[in-house]
C-alpha positions as a printed NumPy array, in Angstrom:
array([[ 13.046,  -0.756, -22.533],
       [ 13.289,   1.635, -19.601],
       [ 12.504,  -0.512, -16.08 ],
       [  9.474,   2.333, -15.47 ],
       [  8.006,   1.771, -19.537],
       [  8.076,  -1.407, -18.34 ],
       [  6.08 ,  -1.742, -15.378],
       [  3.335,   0.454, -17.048],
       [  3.193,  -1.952, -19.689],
       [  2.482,  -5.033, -17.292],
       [  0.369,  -2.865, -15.395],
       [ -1.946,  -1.845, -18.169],
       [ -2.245,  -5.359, -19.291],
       [ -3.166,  -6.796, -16.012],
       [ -5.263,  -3.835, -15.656],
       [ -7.412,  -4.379, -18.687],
       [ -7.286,  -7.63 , -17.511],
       [ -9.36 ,  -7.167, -14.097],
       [-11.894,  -4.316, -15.817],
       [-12.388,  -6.899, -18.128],
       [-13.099,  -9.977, -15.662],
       [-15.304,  -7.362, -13.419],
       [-17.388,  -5.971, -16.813],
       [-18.19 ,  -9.739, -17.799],
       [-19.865, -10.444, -14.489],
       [-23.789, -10.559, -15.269],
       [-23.994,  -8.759, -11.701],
       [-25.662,  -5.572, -12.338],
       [-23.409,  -2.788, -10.002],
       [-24.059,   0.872,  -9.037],
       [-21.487,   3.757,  -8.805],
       [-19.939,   2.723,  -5.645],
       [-19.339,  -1.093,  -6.653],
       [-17.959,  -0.019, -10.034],
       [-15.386,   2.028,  -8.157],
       [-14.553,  -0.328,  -5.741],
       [-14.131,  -3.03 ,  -8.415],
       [-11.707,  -0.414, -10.703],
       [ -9.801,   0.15 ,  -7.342],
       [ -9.629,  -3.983,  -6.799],
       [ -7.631,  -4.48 , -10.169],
       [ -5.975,  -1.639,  -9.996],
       [ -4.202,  -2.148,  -6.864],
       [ -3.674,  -6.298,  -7.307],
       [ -2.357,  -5.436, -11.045],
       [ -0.226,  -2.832,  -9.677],
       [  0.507,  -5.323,  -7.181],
       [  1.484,  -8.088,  -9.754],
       [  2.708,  -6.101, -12.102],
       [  6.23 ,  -5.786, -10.22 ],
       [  9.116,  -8.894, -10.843],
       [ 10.196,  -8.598,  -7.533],
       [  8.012,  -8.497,  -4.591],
       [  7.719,  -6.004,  -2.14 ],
       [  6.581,  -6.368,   1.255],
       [  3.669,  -3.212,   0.789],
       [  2.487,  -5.46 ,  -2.47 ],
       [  2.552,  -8.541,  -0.547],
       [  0.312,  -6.88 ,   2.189],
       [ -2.134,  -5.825,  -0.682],
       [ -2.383,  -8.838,  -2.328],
       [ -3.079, -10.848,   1.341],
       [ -5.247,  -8.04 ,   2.408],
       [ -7.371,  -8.607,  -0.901],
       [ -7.045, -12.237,  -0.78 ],
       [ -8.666, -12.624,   3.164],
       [-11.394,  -9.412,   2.647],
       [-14.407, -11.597,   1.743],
       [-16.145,  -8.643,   0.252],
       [-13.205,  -8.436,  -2.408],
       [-13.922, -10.835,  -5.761],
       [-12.021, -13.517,  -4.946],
       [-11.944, -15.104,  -8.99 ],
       [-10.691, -11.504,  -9.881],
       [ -7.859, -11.207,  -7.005],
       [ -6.853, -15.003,  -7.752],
       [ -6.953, -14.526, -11.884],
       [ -5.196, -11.022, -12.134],
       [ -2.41 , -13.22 ,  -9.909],
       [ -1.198, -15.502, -12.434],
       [  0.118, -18.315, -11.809],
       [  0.278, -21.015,  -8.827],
       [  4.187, -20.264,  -8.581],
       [  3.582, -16.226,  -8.264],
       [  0.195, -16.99 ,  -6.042],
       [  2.228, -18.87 ,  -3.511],
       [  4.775, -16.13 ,  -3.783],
       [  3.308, -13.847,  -2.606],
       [  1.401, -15.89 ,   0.453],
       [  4.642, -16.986,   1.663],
       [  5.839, -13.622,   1.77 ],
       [  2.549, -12.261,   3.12 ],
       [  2.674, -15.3  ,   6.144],
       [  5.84 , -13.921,   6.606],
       [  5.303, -10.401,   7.224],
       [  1.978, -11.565,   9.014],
       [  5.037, -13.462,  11.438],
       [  6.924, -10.38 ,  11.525],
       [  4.213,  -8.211,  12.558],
       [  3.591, -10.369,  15.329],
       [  6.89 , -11.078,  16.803],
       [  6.731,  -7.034,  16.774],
       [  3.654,  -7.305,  18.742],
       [  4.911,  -9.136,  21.261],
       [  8.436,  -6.819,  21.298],
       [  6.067,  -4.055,  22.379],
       [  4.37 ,  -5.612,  24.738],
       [  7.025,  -6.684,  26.379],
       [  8.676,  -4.427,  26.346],
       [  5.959,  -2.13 ,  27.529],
       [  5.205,  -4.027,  30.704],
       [  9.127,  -3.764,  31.439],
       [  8.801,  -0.458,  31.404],
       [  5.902,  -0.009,  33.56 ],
       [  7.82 ,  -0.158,  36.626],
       [ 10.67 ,   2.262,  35.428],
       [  7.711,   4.932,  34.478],
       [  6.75 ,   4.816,  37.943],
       [ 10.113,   5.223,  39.344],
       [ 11.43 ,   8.49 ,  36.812],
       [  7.991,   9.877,  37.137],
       [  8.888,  12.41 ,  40.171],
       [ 13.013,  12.536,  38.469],
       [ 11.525,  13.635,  35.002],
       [  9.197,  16.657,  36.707],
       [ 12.568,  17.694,  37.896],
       [ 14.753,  17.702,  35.016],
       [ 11.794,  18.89 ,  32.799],
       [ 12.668,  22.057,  34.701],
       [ 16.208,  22.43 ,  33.837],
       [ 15.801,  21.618,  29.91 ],
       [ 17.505,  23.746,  28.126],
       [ 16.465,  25.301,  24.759],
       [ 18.333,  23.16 ,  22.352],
       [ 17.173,  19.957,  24.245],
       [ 13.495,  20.862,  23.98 ],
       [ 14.347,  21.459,  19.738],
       [ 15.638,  18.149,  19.969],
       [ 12.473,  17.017,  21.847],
       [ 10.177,  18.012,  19.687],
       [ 12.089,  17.006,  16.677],
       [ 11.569,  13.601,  17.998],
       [  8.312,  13.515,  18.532],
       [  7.716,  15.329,  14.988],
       [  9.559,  12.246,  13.38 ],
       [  7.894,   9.828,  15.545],
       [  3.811,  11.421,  14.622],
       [  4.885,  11.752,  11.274],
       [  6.13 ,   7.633,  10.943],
       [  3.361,   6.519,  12.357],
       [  1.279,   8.135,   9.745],
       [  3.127,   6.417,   7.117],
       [  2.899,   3.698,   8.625],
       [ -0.523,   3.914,   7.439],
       [ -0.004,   4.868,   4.342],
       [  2.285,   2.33 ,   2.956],
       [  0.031,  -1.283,   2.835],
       [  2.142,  -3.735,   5.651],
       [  3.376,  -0.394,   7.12 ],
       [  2.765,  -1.847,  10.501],
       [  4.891,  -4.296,  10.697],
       [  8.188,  -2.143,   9.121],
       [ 11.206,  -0.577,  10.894],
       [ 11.822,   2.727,  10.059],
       [ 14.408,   1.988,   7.277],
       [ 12.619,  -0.49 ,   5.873],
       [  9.221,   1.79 ,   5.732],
       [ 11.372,   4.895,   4.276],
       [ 12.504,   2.18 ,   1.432],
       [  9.287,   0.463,   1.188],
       [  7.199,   4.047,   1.066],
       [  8.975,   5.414,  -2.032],
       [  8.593,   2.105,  -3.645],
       [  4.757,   2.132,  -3.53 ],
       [  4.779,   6.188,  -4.457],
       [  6.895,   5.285,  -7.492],
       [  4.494,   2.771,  -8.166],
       [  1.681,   5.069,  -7.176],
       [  2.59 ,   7.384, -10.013],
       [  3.178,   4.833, -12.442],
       [ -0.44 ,   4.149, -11.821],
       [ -1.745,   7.638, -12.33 ],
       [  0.055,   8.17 , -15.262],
       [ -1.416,   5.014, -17.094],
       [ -4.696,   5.842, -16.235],
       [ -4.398,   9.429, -17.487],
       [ -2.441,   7.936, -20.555],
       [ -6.83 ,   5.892, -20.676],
       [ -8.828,   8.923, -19.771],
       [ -6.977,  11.014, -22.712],
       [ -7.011,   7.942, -25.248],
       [-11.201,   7.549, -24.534],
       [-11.416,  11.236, -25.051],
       [ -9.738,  11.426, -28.287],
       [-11.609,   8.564, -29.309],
       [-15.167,  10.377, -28.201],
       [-14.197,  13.83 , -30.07 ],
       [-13.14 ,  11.517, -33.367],
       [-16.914,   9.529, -32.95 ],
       [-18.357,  13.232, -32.68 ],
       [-16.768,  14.775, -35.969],
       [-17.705,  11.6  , -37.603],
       [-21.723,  11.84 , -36.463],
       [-21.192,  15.887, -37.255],
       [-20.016,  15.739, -41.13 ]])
């Protein structure tokens, strides 16, 4: 079986799963909790659903896990087992570590250059004079590249804490994983509606 077939399959099972763990909840919810609860298992059995773990469904799962509005019996049920729980906290406490030892690179490295600002300040007004055409292309190129990470940063769950070749890797990951998602649930939304049209012959003859 294709690798994509696959992952759809576990999906849709873990899926089911959560809907079914949120429906059996005596809770009555409105709209807004129903959504957020489809979103929940949707995201931790997209999450799960993968063999090997990534660091974007690592930050999903420990995001889920430490939000104390999330359903903690559905995040820690749609997980599995102990083995695959601690998985994926060890990897999350890892990128947590990451994160912060990138913190503290920027910081530093920020207050280094505090003093060299101050210093270039008057010799970049000068040579922002003579920049030639191509330069200023290049300039802006830069900066393009450098709005346009930061907004996938963003995006991609753990996105923070990523280099940019490890975001570029980890982004396409979660949009493959992203359509795998959208294409089970229309696979749902079609199923139900044949289902409704064959109830509404059978009330019509």
């Amino acid at each position: 079986m294709h690798t994509s077939s696959m992952l759809k399959k576990e999906f849709l099972k873990k899926w089911i799963k959560g809907l079914q763990i949120c429906y059996s909840s005596k809770k009555k919810m409105d709209v807004m909790e129903r959504k957020k609860k489809i979103k929940l298992s949707a995201d931790i059995a997209m999450a799960s659903a993968k063999k090997t773990a990534t660091s974007w469904s690592n930050a999903l799962v420990s995001e889920a896990k430490n939000n104390k509005q999330h359903d903690t019996i559905l995040v820690s049920r749609l997980l599995g087992s102990e083995s695959q729980s601690k998985m994926h906290e060890k990897n999350a406490s890892r990128i947590i570590s990451v994160h912060k030892r990138v913190q503290c690179k920027k910081i530093l490295k920020r207050s280094c250059n505090i003093g060299k600002k101050m210093k270039n300040q008057k010799n970049m007004k000068k040579k922002n004079m003579k920049i030639s055409r191509s330069n200023l292309a290049t300039i802006l190129a830069k900066r393009l590249v450098k709005k346009r990470t930061k907004v996938l940063k963003r995006l991609v769950p753990g996105g923070e804490s990523m280099n940019e070749l490890c975001l570029i890797k980890e982004a396409m990951d979660y949009m493959l994983s992203l359509k795998v998602q959208v294409d089970v649930m229309r696979s749902v939304v079609a199923a139900a509606e044949v289902l409704s049209d064959d109830k509404m012959l059978k009330l019509v003859e």
